[in-house]
TORKOLDO-825966 format. One record per residue: x negated, y negated, z negated of N, C-alpha, C, O, CB in turn. Coordinates in steps of 0.05 Angstrom, whole numbers, plus 5000, padded with zeros to 4 digits. Atoms other than C-alpha are relative to their C-alpha. Glycine has a CB too. Layout:
XYZXYZXYZXYZXYZ
...
***
This chain:
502650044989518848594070498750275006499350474992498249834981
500449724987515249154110497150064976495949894963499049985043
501649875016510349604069497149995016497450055039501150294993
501849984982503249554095498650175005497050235023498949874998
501649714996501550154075500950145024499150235038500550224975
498249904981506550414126498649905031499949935051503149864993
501450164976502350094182498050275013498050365036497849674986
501749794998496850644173501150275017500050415035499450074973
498149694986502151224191501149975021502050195029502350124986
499050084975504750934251498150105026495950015031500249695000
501549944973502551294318499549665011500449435011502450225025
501050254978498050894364501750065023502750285028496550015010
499350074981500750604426497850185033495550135039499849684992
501949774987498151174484498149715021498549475027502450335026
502450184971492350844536499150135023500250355027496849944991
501049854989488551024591499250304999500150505010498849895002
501049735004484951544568501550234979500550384962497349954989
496849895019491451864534500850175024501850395023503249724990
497649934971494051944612498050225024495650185030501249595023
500949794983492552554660500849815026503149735030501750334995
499150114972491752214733501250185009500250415008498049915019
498649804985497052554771500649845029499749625033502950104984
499250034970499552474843501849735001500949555015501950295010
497350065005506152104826498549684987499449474996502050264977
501250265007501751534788499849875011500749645014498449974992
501950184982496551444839501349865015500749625017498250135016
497850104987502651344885500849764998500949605017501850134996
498850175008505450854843497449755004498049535013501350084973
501550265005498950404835499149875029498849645035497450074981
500650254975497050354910502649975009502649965034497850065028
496850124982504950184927499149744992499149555008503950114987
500250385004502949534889497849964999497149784984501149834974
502550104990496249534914500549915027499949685034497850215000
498650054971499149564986501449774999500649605015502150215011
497950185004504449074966498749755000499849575015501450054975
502050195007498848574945499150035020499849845034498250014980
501450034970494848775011501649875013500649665020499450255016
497750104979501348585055499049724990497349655007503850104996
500350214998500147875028497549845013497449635025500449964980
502450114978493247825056500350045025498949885039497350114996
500049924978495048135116502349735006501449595024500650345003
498250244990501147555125497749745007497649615028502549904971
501550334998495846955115497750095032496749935048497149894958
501349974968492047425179502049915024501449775044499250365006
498450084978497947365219500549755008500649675031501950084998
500150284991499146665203498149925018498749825040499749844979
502550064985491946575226501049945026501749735037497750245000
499949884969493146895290501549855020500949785043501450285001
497250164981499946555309499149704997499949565016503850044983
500450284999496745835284498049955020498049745032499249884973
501749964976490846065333501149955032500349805051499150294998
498049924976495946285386500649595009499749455028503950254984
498350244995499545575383498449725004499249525015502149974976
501250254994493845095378497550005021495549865020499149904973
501050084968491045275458498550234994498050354973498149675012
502249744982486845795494497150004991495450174992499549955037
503349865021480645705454499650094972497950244963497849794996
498749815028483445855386500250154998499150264979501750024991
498049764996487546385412496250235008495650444996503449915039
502349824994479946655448498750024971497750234964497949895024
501849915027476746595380501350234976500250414962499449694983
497949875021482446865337499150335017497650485004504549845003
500649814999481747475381497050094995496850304981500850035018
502049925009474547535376499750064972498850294966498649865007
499449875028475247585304501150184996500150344981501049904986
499649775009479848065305498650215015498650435005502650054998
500749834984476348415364496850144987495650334996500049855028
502749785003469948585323500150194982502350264974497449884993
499249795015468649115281501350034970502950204962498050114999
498750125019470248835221502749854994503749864972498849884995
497750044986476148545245502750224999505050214989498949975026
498849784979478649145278500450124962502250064946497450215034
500049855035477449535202502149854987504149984980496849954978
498650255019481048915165503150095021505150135007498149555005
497149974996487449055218500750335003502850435011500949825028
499649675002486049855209502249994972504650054972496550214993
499550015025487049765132502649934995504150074981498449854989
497950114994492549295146502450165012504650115002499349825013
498349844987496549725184499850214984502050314987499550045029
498749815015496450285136501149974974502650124963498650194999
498450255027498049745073502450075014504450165002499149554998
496450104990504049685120501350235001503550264989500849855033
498749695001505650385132500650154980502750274975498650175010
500449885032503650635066502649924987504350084981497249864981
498450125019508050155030503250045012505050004996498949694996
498349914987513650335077501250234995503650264990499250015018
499849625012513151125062500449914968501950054953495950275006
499149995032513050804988502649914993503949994974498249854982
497850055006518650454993502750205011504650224994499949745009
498149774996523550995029499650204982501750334982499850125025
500449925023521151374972501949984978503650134968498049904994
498450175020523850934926503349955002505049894986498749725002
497350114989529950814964502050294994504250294985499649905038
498649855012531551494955499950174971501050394966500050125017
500549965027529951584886502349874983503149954961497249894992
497750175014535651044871502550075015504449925012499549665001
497849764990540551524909499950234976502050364977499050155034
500449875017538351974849498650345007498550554996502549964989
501749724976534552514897497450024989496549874972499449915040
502949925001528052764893498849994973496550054970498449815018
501950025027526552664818500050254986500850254963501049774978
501249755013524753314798496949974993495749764989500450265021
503350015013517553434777498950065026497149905033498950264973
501749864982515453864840501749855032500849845055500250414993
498550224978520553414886497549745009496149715029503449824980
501550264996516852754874497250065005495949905020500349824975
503049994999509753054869500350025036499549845051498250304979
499449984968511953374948499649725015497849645030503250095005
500450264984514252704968498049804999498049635016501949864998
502350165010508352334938498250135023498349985043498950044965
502349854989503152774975500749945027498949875042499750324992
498450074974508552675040498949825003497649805024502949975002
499950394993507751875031495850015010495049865028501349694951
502249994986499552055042499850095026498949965045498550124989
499749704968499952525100501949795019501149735042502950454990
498050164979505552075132499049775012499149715036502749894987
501250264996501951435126496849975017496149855037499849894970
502949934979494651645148501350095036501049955056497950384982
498449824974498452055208500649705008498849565017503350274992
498650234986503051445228498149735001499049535011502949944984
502550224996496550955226499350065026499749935046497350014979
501849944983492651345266501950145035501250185058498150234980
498850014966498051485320501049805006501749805029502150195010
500450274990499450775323498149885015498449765036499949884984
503050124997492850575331499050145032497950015049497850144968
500349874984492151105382501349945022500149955043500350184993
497550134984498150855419499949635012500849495030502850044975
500850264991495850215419496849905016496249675023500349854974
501750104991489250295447500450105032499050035051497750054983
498949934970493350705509500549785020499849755043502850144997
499150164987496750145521498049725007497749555024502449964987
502750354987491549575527497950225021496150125034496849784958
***
């Protein structure tokens, strides 16, 4: 039977406020913040395509929704959930090749997966307002 005294001397279990926010974390928490976004962003698309398919006044309203400003923000956000999580997952992809895990490797590519994802939003976005 365990000693209870022995209970006392046992390190605590670390917490929040134990942990230095670093780069490499933050990374990690919006990949499955993004990950979670992508699912709201699916039930938009559904929207869109159940809009699309049930006639020309659906389809005009569905765009008006996305066409206002709020809208437009909600498929900004969306589109860099998608990108983001994209840059996180090639990340990942090569991390299980056994690459990049150094200390000053991963922080690089972490800071990359910001810079890549803002960037590749905003020349999407850019690209898409050429073309319409």
């Amino acid at each position: 039977m365990a000693n209870a005294s022995n209970k006392a001397n046992r390190p605590l279990s670390p917490h929040l406020q134990v942990y230095k926010l670093i780069i490499t974390m933050m990374m990690s928490i919006i990949h499955r913040i993004t990950g979670a976004g992508l699912y709201f962003g699916t039930v938009l698309m559904v929207f869109w395509l159940a809009c699309a398919a049930a006639g020309p006044e659906w389809y005009a309203f569905a765009n008006e929704v996305f066409g206002s400003l709020l809208g437009r923000l909600v498929l900004f956000g969306f589109t860099w959930a998608l990108v983001h999580h994209m840059f996180g997952g090639l990340r990942h992809f090569i991390w299980d090749f056994g690459y990049g895990l150094a200390k000053e490797t991963s922080t690089f590519m972490a800071r990359a997966t910001v810079v890549a994802s803002v960037s590749v939003t905003v020349i999407l976005w850019i690209i898409g307002y050429m073309v319409r």
